[in-house]
C-alpha positions as CSV (number, residue, x, y, z in Angstrom):
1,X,10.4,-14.2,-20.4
2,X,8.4,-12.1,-18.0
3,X,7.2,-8.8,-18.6
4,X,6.9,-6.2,-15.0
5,X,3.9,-3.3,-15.3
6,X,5.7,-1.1,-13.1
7,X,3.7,2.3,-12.0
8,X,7.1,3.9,-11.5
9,X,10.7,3.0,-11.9
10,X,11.4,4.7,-8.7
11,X,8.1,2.8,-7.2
12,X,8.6,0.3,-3.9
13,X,6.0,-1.9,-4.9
14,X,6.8,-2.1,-8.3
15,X,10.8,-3.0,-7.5
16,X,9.1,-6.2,-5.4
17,X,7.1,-7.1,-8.3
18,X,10.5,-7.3,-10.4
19,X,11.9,-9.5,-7.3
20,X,8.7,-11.8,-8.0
21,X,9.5,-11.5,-11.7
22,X,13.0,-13.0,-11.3
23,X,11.8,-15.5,-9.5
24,X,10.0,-17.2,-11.9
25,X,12.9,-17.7,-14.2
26,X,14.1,-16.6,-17.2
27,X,14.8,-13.1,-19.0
28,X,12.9,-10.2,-17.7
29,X,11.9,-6.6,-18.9
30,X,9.5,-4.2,-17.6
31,X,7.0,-1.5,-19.0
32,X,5.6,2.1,-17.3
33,X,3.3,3.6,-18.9
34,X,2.5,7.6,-19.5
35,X,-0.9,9.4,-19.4
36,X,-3.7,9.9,-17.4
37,X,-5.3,6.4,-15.2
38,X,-7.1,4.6,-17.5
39,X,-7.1,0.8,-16.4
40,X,-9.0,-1.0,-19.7
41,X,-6.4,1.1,-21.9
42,X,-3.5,0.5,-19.7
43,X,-4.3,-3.2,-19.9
44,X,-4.1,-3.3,-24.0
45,X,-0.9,-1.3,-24.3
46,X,0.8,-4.0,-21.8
47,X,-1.2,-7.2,-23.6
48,X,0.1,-6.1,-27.2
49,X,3.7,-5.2,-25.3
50,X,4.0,-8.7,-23.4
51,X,3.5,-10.6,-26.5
52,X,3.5,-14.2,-25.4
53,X,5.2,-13.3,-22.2
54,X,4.5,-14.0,-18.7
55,X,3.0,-10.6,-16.4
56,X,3.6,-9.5,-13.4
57,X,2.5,-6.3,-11.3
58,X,2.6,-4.7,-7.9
59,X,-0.4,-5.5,-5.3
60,X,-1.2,-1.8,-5.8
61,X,-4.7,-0.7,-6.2
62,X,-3.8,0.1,-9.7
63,X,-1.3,-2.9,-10.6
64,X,-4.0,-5.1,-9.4
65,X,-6.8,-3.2,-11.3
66,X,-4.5,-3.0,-14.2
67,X,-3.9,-6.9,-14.4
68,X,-6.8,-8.2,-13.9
69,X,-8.4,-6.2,-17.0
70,X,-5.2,-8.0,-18.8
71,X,-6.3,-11.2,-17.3
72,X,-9.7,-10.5,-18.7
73,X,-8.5,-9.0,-22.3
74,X,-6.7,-12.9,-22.2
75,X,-9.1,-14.9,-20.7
76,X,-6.3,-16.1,-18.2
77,X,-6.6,-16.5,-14.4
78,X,-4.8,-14.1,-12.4
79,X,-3.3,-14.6,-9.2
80,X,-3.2,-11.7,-7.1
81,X,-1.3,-10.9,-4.1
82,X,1.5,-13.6,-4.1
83,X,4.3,-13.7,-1.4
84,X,5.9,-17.4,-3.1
85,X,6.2,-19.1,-5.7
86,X,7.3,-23.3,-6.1
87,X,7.0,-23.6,-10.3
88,X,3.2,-24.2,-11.2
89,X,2.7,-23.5,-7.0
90,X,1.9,-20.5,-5.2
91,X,1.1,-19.0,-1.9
92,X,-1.0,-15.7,-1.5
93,X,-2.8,-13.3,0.6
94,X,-6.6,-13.4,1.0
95,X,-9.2,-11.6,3.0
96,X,-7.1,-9.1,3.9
97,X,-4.2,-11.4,5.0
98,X,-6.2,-13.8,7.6
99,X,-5.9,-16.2,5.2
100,X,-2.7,-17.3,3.3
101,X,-3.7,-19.7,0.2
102,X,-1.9,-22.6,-1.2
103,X,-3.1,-22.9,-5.3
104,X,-2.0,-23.6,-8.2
105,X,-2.0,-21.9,-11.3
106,X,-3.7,-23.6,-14.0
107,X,-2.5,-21.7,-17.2
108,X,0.7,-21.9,-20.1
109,X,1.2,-17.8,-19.1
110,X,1.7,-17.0,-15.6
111,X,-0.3,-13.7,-14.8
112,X,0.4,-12.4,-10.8
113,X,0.7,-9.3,-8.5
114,X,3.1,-9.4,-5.6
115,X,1.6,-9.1,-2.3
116,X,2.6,-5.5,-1.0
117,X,6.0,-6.2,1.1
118,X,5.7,-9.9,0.7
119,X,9.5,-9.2,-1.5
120,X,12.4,-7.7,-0.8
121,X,12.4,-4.6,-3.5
122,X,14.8,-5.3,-6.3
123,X,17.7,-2.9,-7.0
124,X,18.4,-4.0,-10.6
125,X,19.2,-1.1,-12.7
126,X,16.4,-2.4,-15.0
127,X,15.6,0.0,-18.0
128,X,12.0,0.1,-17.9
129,X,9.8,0.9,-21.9
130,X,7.8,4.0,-21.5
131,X,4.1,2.9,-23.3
132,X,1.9,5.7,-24.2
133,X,-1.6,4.1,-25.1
134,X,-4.1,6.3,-27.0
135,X,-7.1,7.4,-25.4
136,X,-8.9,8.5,-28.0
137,X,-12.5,6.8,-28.1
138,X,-11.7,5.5,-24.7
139,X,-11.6,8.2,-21.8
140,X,-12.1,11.8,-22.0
141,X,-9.5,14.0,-19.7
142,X,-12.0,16.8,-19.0
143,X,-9.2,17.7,-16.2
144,X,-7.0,17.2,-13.5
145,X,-6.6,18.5,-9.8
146,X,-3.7,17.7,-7.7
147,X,-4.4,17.6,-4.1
148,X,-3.3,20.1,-2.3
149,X,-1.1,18.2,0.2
150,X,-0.7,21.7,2.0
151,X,3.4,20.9,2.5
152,X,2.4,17.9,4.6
153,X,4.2,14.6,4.5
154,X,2.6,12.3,1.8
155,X,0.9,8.8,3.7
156,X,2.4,6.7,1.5
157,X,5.9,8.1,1.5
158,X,6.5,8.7,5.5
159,X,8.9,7.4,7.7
160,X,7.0,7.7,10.4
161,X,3.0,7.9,10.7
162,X,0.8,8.9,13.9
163,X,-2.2,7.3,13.2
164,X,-6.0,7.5,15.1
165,X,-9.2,5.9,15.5
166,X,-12.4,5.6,17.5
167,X,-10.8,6.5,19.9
168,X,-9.6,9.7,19.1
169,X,-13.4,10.7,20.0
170,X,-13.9,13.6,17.0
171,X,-12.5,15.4,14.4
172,X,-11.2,18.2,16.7
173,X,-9.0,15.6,18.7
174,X,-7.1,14.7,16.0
175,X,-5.2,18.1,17.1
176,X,-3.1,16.3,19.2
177,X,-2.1,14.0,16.7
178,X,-1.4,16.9,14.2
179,X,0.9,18.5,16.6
180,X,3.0,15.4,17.7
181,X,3.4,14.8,13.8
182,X,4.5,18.3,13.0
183,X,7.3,17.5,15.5
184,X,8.2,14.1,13.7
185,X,7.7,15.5,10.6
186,X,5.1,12.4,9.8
187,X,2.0,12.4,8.5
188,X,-0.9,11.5,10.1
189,X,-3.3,9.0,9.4
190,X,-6.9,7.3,10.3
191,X,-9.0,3.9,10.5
192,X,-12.0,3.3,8.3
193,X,-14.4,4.2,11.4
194,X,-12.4,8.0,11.7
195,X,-13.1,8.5,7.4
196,X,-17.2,6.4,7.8
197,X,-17.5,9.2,10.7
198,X,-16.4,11.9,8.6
199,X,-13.6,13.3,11.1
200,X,-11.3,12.9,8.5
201,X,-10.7,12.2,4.6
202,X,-11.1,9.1,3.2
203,X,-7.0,10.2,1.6
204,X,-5.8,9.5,5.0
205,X,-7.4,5.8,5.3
206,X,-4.8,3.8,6.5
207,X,-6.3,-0.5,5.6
208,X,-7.2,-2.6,3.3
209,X,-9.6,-0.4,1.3
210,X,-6.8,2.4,2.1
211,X,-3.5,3.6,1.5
212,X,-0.8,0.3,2.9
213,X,1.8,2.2,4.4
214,X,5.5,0.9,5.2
215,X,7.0,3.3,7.8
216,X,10.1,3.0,10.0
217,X,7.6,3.7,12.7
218,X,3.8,3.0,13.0
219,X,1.8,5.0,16.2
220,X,-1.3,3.6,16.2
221,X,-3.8,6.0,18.7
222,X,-6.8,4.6,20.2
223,X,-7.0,1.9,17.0
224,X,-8.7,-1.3,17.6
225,X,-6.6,-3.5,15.5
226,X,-9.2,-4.7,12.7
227,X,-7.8,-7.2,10.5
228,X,-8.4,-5.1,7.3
229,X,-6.7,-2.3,9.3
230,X,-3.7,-4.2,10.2
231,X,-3.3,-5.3,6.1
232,X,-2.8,-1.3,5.9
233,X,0.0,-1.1,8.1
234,X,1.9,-4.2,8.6
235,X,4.8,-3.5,6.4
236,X,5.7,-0.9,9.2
237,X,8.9,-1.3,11.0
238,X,7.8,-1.0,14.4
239,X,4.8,-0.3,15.4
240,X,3.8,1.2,18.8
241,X,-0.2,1.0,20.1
242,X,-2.1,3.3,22.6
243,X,-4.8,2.4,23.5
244,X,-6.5,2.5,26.8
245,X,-8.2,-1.3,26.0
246,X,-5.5,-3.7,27.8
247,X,-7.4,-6.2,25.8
248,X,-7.2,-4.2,22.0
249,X,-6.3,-6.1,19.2
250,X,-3.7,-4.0,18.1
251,X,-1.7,-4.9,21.0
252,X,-1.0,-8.4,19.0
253,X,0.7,-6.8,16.5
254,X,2.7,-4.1,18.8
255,X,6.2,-4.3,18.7
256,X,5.4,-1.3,21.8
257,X,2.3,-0.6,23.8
258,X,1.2,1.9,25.7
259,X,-2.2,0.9,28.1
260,X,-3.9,4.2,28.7
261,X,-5.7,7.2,27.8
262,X,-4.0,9.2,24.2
263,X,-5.5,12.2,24.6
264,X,-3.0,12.3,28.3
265,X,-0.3,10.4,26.5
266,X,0.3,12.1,23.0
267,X,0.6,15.4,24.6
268,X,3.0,14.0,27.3
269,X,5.2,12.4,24.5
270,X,4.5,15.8,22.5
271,X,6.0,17.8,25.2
272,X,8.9,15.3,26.4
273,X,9.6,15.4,22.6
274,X,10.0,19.5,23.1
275,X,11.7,19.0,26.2
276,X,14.4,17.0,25.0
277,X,14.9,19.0,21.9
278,X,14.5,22.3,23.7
279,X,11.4,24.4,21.9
């Protein structure tokens, strides 16, 4: 049997981790749990939940955070970010996905994350246990702030994402990207160099070390195309590249690009966009 940490029922990264559960074989029942982020207690509530069971996660920040304090509470290796699975076989994502690895898993419990889009998200109906660990003697809620996501689209969530980097130039030009968003009604993103810069907050990171986004359509503005960049954004749809380096290495992972300046292009798209729909 295989037991699935989900973050949320509802979650897309969760519902591949149940695809990767199934895949393994056998019976298969999944676990949420309630309460503030706490990753050490998380980890016991799902070890004394699994029993003897195999566990799998999402290649989340958290689900990957999460198990490999289980893998550590077991003494068990953990494979992390998996996109197949051939019995005591497996094939996963490293270095930001430059490098897929063939391994095996040495271990009588099976212990894995499911590389982010790697699965087609499962739409069992599966009833998921609700765990609420103590954490008393463990972490101390002094409070919690919600960011204010000011009625903006959430990163994470978007169907579409305009998305800048060096070069954008500055803070102030990501104006233009604000402004052909608002009329997409997608939220905008950034690279690492935008957030290291400080032209933008490290929330709207779009990499490796960011938030991995899975739009219907990826603009990438004046983005070089760094590896851990691309691990950010690959599970996009389409993705279409400006950038006025003919030689970028975004380009390579374009399904449309645009060779030119942005700050002349997003504003001509911005007002064709206003033509067509008459405002």
């Amino acid at each position: 049997m295989t037991l699935v940490f989900m973050e949320s029922a509802d979650d897309e990264l969760s519902r591949q981790a149940l695809t990767l559960a199934h895949a393994l074989g056998g019976d298969v029942r999944a676990v949420t749990i309630d309460g503030p982020y706490a990753p050490s207690v998380w980890a016991t509530a799902i070890v004394e939940a699994a029993g003897g069971d195999d566990i799998v996660g999402p290649g989340s920040d958290r689900g990957n955070e999460v198990l490999a304090h289980v893998a550590a509470q077991l003494d068990l290796p953990l494979a992390a970010n998996v996109t197949e699975v051939r019995g005591a076989e497996l094939t996963r994502i490293r270095w930001g996905g430059t490098l897929l690895e063939e391994a095996q898993l040495h271990s009588e419990r099976r212990l894995m994350t499911a590389a982010p889009f790697a699965f087609e998200a499962s739409n069992s109906l599966l009833q998921a246990q609700v765990l609420s660990p103590s954490l008393d003697g463990a972490v101390a809620v002094i409070d919690h702030l919600a960011p204010d996501a000011g009625g903006k689209v959430s990163l994470a969530d978007a169907k579409v994402v305009v998305s800048g980097g060096r070069g954008v130039g500055s803070a102030e030009g990501f104006a233009i990207l604000e402004e052909l968003a608002a009329l997409l009604d997608a939220a905008v993103g950034c690279s690492r160099v935008v957030t290291s810069a400080g032209w933008r907050p490290h929330a709207d990171q779009v990499g490796q070390t960011g938030t991995k986004v899975s739009p219907d359509l990826y603009i990438a503005c004046g983005i070089s195309g760094a590896t851990q960049h691309i691990a950010g954004c690959k599970g996009a749809k389409a993705l279409l590249a400006i950038n006025a380096d003919k030689e970028a290495t975004i380009f390579a992972h374009a399904d449309y690009a645009v060779i030119g300046d942005l700050h002349e292009i997003v504003p001509a798209i911005t007002a064709e966009l206003r033509k067509v729909r008459g405002s």
